[in-house]
N, C-alpha and C positions, 0 to 999 in steps of 0.2 A: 398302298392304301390301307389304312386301319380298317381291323377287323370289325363288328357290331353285334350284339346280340338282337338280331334282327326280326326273331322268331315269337310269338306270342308266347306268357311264362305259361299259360294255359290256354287248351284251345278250347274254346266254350261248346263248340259242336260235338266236344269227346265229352264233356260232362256238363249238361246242360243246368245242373242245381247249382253251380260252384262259380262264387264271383271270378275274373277273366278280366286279369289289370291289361294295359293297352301296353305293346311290345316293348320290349325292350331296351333301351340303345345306349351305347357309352362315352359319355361324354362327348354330345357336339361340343367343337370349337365356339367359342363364342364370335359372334359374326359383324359386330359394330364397335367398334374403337369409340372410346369414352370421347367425348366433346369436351368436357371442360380441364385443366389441367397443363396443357400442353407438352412438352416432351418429357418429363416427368410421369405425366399419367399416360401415356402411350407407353412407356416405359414399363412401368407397372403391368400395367395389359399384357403387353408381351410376355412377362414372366408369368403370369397368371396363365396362359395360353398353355404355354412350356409345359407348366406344371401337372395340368388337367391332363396335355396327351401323357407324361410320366406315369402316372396315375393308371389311363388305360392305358398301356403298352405293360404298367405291370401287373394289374389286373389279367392282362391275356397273354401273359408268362414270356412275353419278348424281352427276355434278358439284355441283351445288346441294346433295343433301343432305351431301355431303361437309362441303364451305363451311359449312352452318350447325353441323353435330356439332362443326366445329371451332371456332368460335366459343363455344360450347358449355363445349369440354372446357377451355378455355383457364384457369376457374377452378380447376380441377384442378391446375395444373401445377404448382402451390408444394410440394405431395407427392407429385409423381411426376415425378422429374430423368430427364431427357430426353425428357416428353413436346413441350414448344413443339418440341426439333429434331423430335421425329417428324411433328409437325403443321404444319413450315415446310415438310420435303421432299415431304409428302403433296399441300398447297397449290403446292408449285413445280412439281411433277408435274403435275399440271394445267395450270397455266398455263403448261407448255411444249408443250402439244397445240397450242396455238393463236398462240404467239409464237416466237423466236428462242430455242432453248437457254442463249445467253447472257443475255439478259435473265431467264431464271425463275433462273438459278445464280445471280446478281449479289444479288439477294434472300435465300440462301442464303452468303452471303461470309463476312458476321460470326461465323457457327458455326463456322468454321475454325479462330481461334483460341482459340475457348472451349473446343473439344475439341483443345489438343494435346496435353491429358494420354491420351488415348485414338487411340495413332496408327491410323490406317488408316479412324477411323471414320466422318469425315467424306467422304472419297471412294467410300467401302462403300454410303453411303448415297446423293449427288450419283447413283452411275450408276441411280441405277433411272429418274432424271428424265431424265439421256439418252435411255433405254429410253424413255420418256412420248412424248418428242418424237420418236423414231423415228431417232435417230443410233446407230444400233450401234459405230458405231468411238468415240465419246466414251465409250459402257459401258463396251466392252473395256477404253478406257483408264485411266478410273476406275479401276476394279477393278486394274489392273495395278499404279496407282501406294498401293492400297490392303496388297495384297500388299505389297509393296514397302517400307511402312513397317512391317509387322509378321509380316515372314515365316515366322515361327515358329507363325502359327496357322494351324489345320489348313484353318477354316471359310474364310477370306482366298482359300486356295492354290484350294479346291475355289469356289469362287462364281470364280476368276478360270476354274479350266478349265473349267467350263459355260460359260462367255460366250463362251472360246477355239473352243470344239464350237460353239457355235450361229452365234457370227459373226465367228470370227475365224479365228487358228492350229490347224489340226490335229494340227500333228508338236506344237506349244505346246502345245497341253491335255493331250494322250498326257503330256508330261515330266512337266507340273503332277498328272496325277490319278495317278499313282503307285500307290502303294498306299491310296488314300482308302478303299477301301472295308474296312482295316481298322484306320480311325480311330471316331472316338464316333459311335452308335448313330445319333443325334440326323443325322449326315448322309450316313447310306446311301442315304436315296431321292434326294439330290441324287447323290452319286457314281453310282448306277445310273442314271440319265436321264443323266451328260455318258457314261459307257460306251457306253449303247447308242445315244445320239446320233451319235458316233465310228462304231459299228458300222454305224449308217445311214448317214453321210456315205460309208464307205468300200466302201458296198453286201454288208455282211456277214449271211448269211441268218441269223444269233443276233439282230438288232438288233428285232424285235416281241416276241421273249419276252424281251429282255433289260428293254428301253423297259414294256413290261406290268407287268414286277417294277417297274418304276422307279414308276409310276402308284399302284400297288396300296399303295407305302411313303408315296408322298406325299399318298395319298387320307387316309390314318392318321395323316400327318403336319398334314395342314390343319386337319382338324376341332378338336387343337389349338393350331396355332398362328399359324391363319389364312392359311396358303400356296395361298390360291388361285389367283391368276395364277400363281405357278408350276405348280400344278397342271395349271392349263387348257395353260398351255405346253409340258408336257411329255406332257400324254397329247394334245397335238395331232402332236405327232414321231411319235409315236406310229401315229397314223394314219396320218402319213404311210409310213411303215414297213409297214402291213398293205396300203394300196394299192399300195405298191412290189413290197408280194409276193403281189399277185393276188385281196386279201380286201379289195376296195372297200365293200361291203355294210358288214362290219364298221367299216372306217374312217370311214364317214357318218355312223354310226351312236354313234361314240366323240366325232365333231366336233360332233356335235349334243348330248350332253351337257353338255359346256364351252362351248359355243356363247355362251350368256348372257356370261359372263365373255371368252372370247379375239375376241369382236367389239371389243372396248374396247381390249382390250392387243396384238395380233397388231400386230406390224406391215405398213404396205402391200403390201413384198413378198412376205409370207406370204402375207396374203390374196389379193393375184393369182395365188399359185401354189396353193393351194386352189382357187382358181375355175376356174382350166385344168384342175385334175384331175376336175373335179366333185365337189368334196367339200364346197365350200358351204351350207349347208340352202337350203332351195328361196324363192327370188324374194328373197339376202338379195343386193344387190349390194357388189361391196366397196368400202370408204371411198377415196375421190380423194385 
């Protein structure tokens, strides 16, 4: 049975001023087969199914089932371009938890230049596997040289200034997030989490309501389009933010919602510094 984040990201009775989005959960299946189409579009469905459990299974760090959905979807792929890159980064991810960064990228190389009709996209995607492996300065720099090749998109500038916020340049992200937040719809809840991350970093008492809105967009935002590790990411700032300013209860409380999910993806240094603050859920130790 898949696991769910089943738990309220807030419980409203622990902090009764603070909006309290409605729980959690990851990716239901979808439950009605398309009508029109006929076995073509049942066909379709099916891989679309696949994909979404892919998605949570590695969202909630089941390696293995990863690895087999993806073996799985691979028949898929002849009608859905750029599934194999999604399934090679997903698969390199992984195997950079437990190898050298370069060896999971090197597996990843030949996609370079099948997408140079599509600049930026190939490093857009490399940094999450940085992320995987736990090299924040390789994300940044992904991302930067992503940017870089297609400056003119909005989505590029704002994924580089959240990485800037979370682990890099400060005065960089401030340049880079500019006016994002009045770019397309689609990514407000990412422009509000590098905000109030900023806000955090800089110790500014707006950064839990600003970080709350940020949660609250992207709680909205996953259940479509499956952003849960950022999710779990951002309403872990988040926590940090309410412990910062006195409301531990609630921040335990927010960590243990995403819990499922940000045990996989936090990096070490997070989670030691969760664990100094006591905000760990009880007897989890954190990964060496």
């Amino acid at each position: 049975m898949d696991k769910a984040l089943s738990a309220p990201l807030l419980d409203a009775a622990d902090e009764p001023g603070l909006a309290a989005p409605a729980p959690l959960r990851l990716a239901p299946d979808l439950h009605a087969p398309p009508t029109p189409g006929g076995v073509l579009a049942a066909w379709l469905f099916a891989a679309a199914q696949r994909h979404r459990r892919l998605l949570r299974h590695h969202a909630l760090g089941d390696w293995e089932r990863v690895r087999v959905l993806a073996k799985a979807l691979r028949r898929h792929s002849a009608r859905r371009p750029g599934l194999d890159f999604d399934l090679d980064v997903h698969l390199a991810g992984i195997y950079a938890r437990d190898h050298a960064p370069s060896d999971a990228l090197a597996r990843l190389a030949p996609w370079r230049a099948r997408l140079r009709r599509r600049p930026g996209a190939f490093d857009a995607a490399v940094a999450s596997v940085h992320l995987m492996a736990g090299d924040t300065a390789g994300h940044v720099a992904a991302l930067a040289r992503a940017q870089q090749q297609a400056p003119q998109d909005a989505s590029r500038r704002l994924e580089l200034a959240l990485a800037e916020a979370r682990f890099g340049d400060l005065d960089r992200a401030e340049a880079l997030l500019g006016d994002a937040v009045a770019g397309p719809a689609a990514l407000h809840g990412r422009a509000a989490w590098a905000r109030g991350l900023l806000q955090l970093r800089h110790g500014r008492a707006e950064a839990p309501a600003t970080l709350d809105g940020a949660v609250i967009r992207l709680a909205a935002e996953a259940a479509a389009h499956e952003a849960w590790i950022a999710l779990a990411a951002c309403a872990c700032d988040h926590a940090i933010a309410l412990h910062q300013a006195g409301r531990s209860r609630a921040a335990r409380s927010r960590i243990a919602a995403v819990w499922p999910v940000l045990e996989h993806h936090a990096t070490v240094p997070l989670l030691r510094m969760l664990e100094a603050d006591g905000l760990l859920p009880a007897r989890t130790p954190p990964k060496t």
